[in-house]
ZAMAR-278884 format. One line per 10 residues: number of its first residue (from 1); their letters; for each residue x, y, z of N, C-alpha, C. Coordinates in Angstrom, 3 decimals, decimal comma. Example, Ala and Ser with C-alpha at 12.3 -4.5 7.8 and 13.67 -1.06 7.14 Angstrom:
% residues 2
1 = AS = 13,190:-5,690:7,800:12,300:-4,500:7,800:13,200:-3,300:7,800 ~ 12,850:-2,250:7,080:13,670:-1,060:7,140:12,900:0,030:7,870
END
This chain:
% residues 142
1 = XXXXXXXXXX = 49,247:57,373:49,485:49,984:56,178:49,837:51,426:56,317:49,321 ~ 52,324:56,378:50,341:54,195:55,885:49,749:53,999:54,941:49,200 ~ 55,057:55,212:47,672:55,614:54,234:47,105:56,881:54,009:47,590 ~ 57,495:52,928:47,454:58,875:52,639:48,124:59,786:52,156:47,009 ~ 61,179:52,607:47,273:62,173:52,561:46,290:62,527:51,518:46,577 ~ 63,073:50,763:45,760:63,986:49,598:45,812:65,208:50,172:45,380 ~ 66,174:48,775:46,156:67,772:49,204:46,123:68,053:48,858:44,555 ~ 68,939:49,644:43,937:69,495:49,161:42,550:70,358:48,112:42,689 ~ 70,767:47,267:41,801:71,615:46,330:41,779:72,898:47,343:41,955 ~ 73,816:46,226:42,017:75,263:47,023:42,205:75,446:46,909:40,530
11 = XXXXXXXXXX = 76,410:48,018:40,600:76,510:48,576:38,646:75,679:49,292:37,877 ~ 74,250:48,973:38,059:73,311:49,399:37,074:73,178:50,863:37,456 ~ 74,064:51,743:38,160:73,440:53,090:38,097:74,771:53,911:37,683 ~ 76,076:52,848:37,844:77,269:53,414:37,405:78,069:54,286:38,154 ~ 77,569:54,029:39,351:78,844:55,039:40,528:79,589:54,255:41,304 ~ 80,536:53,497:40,831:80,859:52,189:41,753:82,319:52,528:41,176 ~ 83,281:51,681:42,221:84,790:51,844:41,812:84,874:50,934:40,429 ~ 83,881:50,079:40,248:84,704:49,334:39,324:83,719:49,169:38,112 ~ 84,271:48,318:36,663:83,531:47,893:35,810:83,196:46,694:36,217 ~ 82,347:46,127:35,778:81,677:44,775:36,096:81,645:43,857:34,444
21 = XXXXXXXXXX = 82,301:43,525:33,949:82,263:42,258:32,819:81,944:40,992:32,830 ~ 80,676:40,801:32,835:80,115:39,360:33,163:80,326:38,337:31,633 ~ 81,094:37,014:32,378:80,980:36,145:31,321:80,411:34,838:31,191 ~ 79,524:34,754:32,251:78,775:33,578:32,283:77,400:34,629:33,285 ~ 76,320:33,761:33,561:74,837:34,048:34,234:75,260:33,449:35,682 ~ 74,522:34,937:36,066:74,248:34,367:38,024:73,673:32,850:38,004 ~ 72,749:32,807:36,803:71,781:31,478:37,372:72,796:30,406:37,658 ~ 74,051:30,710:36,648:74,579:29,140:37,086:75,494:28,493:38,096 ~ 75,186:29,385:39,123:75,753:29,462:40,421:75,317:29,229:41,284 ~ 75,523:28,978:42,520:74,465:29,197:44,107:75,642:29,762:45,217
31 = XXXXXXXXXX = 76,649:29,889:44,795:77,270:30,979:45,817:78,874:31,255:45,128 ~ 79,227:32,436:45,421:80,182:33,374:44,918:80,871:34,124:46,161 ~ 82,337:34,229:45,667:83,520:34,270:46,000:84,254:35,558:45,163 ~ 84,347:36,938:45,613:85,936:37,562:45,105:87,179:37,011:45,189 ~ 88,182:37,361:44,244:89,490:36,705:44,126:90,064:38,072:43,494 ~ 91,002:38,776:44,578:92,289:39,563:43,883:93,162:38,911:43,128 ~ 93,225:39,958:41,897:94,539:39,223:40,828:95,097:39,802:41,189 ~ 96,483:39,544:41,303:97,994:40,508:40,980:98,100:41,178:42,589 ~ 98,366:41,956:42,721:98,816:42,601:43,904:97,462:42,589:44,354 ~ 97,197:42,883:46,091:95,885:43,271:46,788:95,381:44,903:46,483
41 = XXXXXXXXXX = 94,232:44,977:46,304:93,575:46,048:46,203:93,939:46,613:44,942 ~ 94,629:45,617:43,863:95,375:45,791:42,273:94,005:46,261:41,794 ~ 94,208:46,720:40,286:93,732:46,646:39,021:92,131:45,701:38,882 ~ 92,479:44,970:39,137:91,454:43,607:38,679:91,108:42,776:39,489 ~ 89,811:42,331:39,937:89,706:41,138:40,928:88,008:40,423:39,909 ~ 88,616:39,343:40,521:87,591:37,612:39,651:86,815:37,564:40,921 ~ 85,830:37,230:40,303:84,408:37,054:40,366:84,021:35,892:40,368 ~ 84,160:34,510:41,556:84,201:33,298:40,785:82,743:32,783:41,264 ~ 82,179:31,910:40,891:80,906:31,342:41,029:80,590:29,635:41,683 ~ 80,651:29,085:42,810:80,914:27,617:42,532:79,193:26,785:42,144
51 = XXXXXXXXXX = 78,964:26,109:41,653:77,927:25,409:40,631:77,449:24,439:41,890 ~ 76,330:24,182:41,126:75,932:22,919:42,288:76,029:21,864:42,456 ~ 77,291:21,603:41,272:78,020:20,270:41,387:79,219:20,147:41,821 ~ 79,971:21,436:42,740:80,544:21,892:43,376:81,776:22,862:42,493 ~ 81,770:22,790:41,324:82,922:23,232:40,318:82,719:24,594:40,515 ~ 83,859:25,133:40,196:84,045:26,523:40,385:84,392:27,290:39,035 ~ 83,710:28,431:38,664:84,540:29,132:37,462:84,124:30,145:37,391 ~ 84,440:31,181:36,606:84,392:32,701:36,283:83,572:33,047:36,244 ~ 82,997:33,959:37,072:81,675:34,628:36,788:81,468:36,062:35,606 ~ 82,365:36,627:36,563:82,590:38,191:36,192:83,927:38,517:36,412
61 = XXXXXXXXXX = 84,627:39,900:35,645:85,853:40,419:35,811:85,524:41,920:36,156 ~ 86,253:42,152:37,659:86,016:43,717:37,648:86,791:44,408:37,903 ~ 86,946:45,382:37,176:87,900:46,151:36,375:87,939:47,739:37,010 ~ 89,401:47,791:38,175:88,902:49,377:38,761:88,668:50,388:37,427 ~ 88,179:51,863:37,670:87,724:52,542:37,097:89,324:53,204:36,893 ~ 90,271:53,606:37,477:91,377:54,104:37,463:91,973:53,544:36,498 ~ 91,719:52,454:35,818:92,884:51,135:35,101:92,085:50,889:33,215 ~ 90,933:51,753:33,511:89,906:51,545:32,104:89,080:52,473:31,936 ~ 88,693:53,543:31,150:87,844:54,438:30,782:87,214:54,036:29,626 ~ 85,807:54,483:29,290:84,846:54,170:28,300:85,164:55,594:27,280
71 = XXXXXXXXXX = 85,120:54,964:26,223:85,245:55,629:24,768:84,051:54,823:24,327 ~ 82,610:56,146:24,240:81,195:55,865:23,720:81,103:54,663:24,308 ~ 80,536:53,750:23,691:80,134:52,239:24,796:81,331:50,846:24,536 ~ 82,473:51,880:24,463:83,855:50,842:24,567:84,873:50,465:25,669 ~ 84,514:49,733:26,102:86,025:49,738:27,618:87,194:49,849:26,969 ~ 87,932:50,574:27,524:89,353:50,609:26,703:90,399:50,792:28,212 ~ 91,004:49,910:27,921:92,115:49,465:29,021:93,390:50,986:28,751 ~ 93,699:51,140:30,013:94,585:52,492:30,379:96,183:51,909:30,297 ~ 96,092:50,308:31,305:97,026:49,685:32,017:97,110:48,632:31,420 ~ 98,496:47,681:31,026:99,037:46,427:30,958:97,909:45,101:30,973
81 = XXXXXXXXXX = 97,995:45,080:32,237:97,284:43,912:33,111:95,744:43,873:32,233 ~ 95,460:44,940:32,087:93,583:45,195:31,741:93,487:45,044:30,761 ~ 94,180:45,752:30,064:94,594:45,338:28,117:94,730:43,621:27,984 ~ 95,594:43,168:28,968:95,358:41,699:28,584:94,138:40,528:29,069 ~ 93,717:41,419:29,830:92,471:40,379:30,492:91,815:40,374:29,319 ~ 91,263:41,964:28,540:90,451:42,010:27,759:90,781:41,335:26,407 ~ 92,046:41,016:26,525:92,347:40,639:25,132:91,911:38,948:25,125 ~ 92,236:38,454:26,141:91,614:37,621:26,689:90,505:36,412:26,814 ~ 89,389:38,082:26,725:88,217:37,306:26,718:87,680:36,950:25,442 ~ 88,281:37,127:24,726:88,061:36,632:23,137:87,325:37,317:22,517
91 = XXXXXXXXXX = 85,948:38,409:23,163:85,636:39,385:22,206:85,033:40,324:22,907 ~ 85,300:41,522:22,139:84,795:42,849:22,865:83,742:43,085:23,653 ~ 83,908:43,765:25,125:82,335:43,656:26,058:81,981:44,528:25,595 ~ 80,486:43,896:25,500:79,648:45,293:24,935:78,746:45,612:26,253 ~ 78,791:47,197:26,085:77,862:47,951:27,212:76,571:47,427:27,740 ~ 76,387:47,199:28,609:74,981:46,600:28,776:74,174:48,103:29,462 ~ 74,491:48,458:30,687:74,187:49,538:31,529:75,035:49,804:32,710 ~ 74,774:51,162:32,781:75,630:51,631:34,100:77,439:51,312:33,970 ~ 77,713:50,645:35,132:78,889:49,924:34,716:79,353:48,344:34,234 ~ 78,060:47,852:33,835:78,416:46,311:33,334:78,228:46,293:32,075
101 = XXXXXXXXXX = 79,237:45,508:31,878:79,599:45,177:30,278:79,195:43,358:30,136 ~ 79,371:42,767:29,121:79,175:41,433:28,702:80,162:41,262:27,657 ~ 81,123:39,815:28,245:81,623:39,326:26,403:80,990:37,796:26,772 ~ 81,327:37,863:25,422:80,721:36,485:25,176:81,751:35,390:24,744 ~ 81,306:34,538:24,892:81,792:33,310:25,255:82,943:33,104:24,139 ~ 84,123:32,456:24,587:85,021:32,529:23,065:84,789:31,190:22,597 ~ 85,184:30,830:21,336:84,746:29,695:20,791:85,556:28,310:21,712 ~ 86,996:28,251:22,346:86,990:27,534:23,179:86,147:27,177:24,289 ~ 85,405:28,162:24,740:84,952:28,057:25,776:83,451:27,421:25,496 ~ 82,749:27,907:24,247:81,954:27,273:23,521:82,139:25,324:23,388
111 = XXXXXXXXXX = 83,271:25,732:23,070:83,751:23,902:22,672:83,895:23,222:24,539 ~ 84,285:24,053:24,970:84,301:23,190:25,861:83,336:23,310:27,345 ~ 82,219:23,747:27,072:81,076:23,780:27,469:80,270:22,570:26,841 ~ 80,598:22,651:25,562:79,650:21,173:24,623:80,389:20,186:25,248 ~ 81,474:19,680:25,407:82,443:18,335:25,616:82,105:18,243:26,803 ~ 81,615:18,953:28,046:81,170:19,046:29,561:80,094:18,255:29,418 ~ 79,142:19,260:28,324:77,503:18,710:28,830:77,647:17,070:27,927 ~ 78,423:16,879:26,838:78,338:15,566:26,653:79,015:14,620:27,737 ~ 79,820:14,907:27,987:80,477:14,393:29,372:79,187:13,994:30,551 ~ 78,735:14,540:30,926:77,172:15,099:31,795:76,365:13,662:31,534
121 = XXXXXXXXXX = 76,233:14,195:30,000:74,355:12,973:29,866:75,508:11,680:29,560 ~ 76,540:11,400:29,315:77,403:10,193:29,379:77,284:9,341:30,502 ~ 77,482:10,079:31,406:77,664:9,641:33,100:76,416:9,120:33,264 ~ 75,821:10,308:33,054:73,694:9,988:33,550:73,028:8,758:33,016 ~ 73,877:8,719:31,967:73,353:7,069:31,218:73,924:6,229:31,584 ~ 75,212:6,355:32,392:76,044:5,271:32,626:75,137:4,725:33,868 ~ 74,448:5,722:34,907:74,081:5,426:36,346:72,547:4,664:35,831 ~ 71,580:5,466:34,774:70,670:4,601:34,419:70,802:3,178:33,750 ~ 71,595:3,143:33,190:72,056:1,910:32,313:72,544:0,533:33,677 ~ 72,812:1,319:34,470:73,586:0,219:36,047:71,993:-0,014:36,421
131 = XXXXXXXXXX = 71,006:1,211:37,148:69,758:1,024:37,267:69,744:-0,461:36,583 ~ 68,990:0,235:35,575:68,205:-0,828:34,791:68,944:-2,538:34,842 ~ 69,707:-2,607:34,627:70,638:-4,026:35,115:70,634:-4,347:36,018 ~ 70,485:-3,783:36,867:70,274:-4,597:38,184:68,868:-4,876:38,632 ~ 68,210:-4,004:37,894:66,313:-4,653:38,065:66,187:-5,538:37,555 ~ 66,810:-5,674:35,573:66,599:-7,042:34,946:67,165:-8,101:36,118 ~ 68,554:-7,963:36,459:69,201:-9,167:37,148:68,305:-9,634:38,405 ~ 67,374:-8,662:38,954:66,169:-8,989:40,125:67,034:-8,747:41,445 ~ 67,982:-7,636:41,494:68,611:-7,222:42,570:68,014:-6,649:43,548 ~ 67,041:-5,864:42,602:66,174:-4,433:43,271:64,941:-5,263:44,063
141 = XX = 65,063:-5,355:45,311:63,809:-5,883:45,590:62,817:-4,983:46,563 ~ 61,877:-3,979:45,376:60,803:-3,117:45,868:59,343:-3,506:45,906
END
């Protein structure tokens, strides 16, 4: 009996023009968008993600191979532009496989991920809190 290959993800085998630096999860997306920085067919193009509350933000940064070479499991920027993205992201991507790297979240982005989701269950209480008042007041008639 054939066994059958499956396709690799893009990156994980490492023959691709570019690096892949993910700074947030696919999960928190439902559809994605490339965005050239700087000149077309430049250095660097964003990876953006829009949410299912329609907001849009960074997924991934990918980084041609011409503009960044790996020293052991270090990206190290060649060019201007790449040196500053990375400086950027507030802390060093570390190797995951193939060609994707991960940084992690900088502490702004930390802070303001918390001030979102409190923002979030604020609202959600504001719409239950209306609910509930208008059942006491006997508006709701189910």
């Amino acid at each position: 009996m054939a066994t059958r290959r499956r396709r690799k993800k893009p990156g994980t085998a490492g023959g691709g023009r570019f690096y892949r630096v993910v700074v947030r999860t696919e999960e928190e997306f439902v559809t994605f968008r490339y965005h050239d920085v700087g000149a077309k067919g430049g250095d660097l193009e964003r990876l953006t993600g829009k949410r299912e509350s329609g907001s849009w933000d960074t997924q991934a940064w990918l980084i041609r191979k011409g503009s960044a070479h790996l020293e052991g499991d270090m990206l190290v920027a060649d060019k201007e532009d790449v040196r500053e993205l990375l400086r950027s992201l507030g802390s060093r991507p570390i190797h995951i496989k193939g060609d994707i790297f991960e940084a992690k979240p900088t502490p702004a982005q930390k802070r303001a991920r918390s001030e979102n989701i409190k923002k979030a269950r604020e609202a959600r209480w504001q719409v239950v809190a209306h609910e509930i008042r208008r059942k006491l007041k006997g508006e709701d008639k189910e």
